[in-house]
N, C-alpha and C positions, 0 to 999 in steps of 0.2 A: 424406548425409555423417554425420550424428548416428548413422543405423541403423548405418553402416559403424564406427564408435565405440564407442559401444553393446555391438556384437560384442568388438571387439577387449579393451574393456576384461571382457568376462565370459570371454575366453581367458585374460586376467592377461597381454599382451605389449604394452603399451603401458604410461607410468607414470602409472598411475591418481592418485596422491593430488597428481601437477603436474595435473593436467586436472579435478579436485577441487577443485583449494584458487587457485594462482594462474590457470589459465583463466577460473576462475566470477566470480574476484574482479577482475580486468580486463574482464573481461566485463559484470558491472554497474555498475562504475564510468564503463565506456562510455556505457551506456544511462542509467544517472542524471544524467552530465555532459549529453549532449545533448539527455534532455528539461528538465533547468534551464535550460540554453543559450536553448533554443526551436527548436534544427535544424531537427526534424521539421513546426514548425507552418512553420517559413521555405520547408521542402523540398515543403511542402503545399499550396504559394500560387503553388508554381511547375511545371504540371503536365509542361512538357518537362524537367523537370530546372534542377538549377547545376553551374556546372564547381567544383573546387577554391578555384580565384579568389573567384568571385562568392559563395560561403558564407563564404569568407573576411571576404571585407569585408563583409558582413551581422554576423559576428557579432566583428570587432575580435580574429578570429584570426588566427597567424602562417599561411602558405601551406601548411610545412610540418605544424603543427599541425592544419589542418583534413584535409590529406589522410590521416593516420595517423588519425586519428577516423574518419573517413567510409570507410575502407577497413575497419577492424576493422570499424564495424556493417555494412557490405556481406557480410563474413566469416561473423557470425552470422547474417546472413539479416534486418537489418533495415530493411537499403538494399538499392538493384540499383543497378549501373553501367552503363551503355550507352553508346559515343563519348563518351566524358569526362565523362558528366554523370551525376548520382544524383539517383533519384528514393528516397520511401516505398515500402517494402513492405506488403502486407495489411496486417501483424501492427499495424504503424504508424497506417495506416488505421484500423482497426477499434478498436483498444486507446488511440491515443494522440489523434486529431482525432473519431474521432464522439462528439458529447458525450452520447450514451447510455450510450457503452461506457469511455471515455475513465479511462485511471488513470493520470493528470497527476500529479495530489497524491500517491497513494500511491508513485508512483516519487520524488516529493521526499519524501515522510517517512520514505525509506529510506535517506538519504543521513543524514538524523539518527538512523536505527537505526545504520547503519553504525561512524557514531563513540562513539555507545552501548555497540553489543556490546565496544568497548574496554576495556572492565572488563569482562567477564567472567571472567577468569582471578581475579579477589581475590572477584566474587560464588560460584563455585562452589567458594573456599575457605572463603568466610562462611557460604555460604548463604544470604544476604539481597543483594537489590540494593545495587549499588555507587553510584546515587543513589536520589532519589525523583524517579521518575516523572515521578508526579501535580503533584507541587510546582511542578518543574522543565517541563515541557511541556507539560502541561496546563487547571493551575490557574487562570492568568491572562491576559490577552491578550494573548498575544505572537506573532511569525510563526513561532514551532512548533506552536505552540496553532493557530493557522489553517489550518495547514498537516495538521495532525494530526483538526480537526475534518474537516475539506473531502477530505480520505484517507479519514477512516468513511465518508464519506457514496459517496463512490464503490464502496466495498467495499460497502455494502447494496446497490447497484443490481446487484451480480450474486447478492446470496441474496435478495433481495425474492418474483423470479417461483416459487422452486420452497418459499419460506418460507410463502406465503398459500396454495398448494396443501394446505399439511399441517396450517395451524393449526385450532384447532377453540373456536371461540365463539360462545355462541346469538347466533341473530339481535335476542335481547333484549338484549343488553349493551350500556350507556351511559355506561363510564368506564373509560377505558384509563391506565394509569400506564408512561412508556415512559422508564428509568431507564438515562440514559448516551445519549439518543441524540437531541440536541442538535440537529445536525444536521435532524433534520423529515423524516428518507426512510421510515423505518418507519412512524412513526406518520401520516403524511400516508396514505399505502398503505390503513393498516389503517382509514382512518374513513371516507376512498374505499367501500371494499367493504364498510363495516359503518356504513350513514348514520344509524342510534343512536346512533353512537359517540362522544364527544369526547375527546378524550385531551390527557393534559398531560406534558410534557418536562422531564425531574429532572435536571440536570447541574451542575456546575462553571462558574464564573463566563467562563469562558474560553472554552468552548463555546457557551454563551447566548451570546456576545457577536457568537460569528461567527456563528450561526443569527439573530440581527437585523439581520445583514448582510446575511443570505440573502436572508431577508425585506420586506427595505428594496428587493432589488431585483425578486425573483419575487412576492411576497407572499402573503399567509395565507390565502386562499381554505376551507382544513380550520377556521378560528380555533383553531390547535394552543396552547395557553395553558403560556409559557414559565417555567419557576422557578429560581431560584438553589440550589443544594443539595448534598449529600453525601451518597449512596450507605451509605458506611459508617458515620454519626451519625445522620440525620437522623431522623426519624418523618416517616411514608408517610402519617399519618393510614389511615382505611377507609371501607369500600362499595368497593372496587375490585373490579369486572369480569373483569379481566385486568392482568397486571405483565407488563411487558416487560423482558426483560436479553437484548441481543441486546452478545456479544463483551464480557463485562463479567467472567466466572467467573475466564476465564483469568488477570485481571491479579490476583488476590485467594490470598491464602494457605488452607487450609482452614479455619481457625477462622474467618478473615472470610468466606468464602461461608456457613459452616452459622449464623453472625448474620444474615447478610445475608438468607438461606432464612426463619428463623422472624420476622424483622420482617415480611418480603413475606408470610408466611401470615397474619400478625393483621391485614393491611392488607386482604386478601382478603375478600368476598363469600363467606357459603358458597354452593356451585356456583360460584365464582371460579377461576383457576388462573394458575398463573406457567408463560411461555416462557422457556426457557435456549435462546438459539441459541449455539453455541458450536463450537471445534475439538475435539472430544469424540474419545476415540480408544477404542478397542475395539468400532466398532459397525462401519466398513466395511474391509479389511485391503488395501483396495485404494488409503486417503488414511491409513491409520496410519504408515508410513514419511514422508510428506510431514508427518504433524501430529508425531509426535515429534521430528524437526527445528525445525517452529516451535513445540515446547513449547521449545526451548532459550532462542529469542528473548524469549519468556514471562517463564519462568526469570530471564531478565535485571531484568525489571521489580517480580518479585515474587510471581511466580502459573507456572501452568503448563497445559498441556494435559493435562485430567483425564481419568480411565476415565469411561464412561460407567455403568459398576456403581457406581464410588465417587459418582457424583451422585445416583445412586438412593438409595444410604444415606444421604447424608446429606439428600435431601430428606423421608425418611420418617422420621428423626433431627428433621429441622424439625416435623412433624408434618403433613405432606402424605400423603394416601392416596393413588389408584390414582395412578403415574406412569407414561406413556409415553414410551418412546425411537421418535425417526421421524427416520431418516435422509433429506437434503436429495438431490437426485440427484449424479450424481455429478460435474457441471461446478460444484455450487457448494460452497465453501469453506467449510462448516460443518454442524450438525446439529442437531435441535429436540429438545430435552428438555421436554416441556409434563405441568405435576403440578398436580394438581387437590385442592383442599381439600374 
């Protein structure tokens, strides 16, 4: 049905900008209500299906209300209906109950982008974000902030496998600096595969606080060594090995990344280098359409999805010699910028 769509809207005889604007927009409010709800974990527990009823009273919805939910996502393909009953589809499976795959949190931290991009109409007459961020979601520990940490951490589990493929650090390196990524996915990875390595966690009070949650329940097996901090103030100290900025460029204006570039170089090890993973656009034209949409969402917070020539300037602006661009494959949602002092 989508290919039959697809067509019709590249004829122009269908109205593209309803199918655009309020289709999408009922459509992930669909899938945001229900994975809040818990439908899916309910519909997952019960392998012949529920009728209308039975989800009903699971989740203290109206009869009518659950069956207009549960048919739209049967519509987009995210239920199946069989003799009255709905089950999960794959997509469901795979994306929302395996907990390898599972992007639980990032479909609730979308529910708080949602009422975010709300001000975009006064930020794109400013040109500066309609709040702060960082302040506001971030900074402290709140259930956006948890919400928001425990979202990165799922978004690393799909650039992880095709990220450690392309990095490049001697097997001599013994100090990883992993700035913004709170969380423990990265850097757990990278000491895994490099048992020199120790690495320490530079975040926001907010993030630390859910990553000791983590850890209170999985625990520190890597001894990942947590710190309080700020990205944009702080002093990195040096001997550092490698600096990690995985999804950190886009939220920063350019005078704060090219600060942020010559701090990470004086913190560097000569033979050291800083990884930018990031939504970088001008490297594959096949996720530039997909990433200049989400530089909008950027845009929102303060930062944007940058060219990936503009990062080359201004890391050679920081004073980094040879930089390489290494595009991720193309199932993962971003791109390695790795510049070597």
């Amino acid at each position: 049905m989508d290919f039959v769509i697809d067509i019709l809207k590249k004829l122009n005889v269908v109205p593209v900008p309803l199918l655009d604007a309020q289709a999408q927009v009922v459509k992930a409010r669909a899938l945001m209500e229900a994975n809040r709800a818990g439908v899916f974990v309910t519909l997952g527990k019960h392998e012949a299906g529920l009728t209308v009823s039975e989800l009903a009273a699971a989740h203290d919805f109206s009869e009518e209300g659950a069956k207009v939910l549960l048919d739209a996502l049967v519509g987009v393909g995210y239920l199946k209906k069989k003799n009255g009953r709905y089950t999960n589809g794959r997509w469901v499976k795979k994306w929302f109950l395996d907990p390898k795959h599972s992007l639980h949190y990032m479909l609730r931290l979308q529910m708080y982008t949602y009422h975010r991009l709300e001000g975009l109409g006064e930020n794109l007459k400013s040109g500066r974000p309609a709040m702060d961020f960082h302040a506001m979601d971030v900074s402290h520990p709140t259930p956006q902030q948890e919400t928001y940490t425990r979202a990165m951490r799922e978004a690393a589990r799909l650039i992880i496998p095709d990220l450690m493929k392309r990095v490049d650090i001697p097997a001599s390196a013994t100090r990883l600096l992993d700035i913004g990524g709170a969380h423990g996915e990265y850097s757990r990875t990278f000491v895994r595969k490099f048992p020199n390595l120790k690495a320490t966690v530079l975040d926001l009070a907010g993030p630390v606080a859910t990553a000791k949650e983590i850890m209170e329940v999985e625990g520190n097996p890597e001894g990942l060594d947590l710190q309080v901090g700020n990205c944009l103030s702080d002093d990195f100290g040096t001997g550092w090995d490698a600096i990690l900025l995985v999804n950190m460029v886009h939220l920063f204006d350019v005078a704060q990344n090219l600060d942020l570039f010559k701090r990470c170089k004086s913190a560097l090890k000569p033979g050291g280098s800083l990884l930018c993973v990031d939504q970088f656009v001008g490297i594959s034209g096949q996720r530039d359409k997909i990433f200049a949409l989400v530089s909008l969402n950027f845009f929102n917070v303060g930062g944007k999805s940058y060219e990936a020539g503009q990062m080359r300037e201004l890391l050679a602006e920081a004073g980094f010699g040879r930089v390489e661009v290494k595009p991720l494959g193309l199932r993962t949602p971003a791109s390695l910028i790795q510049a070597y002092v």
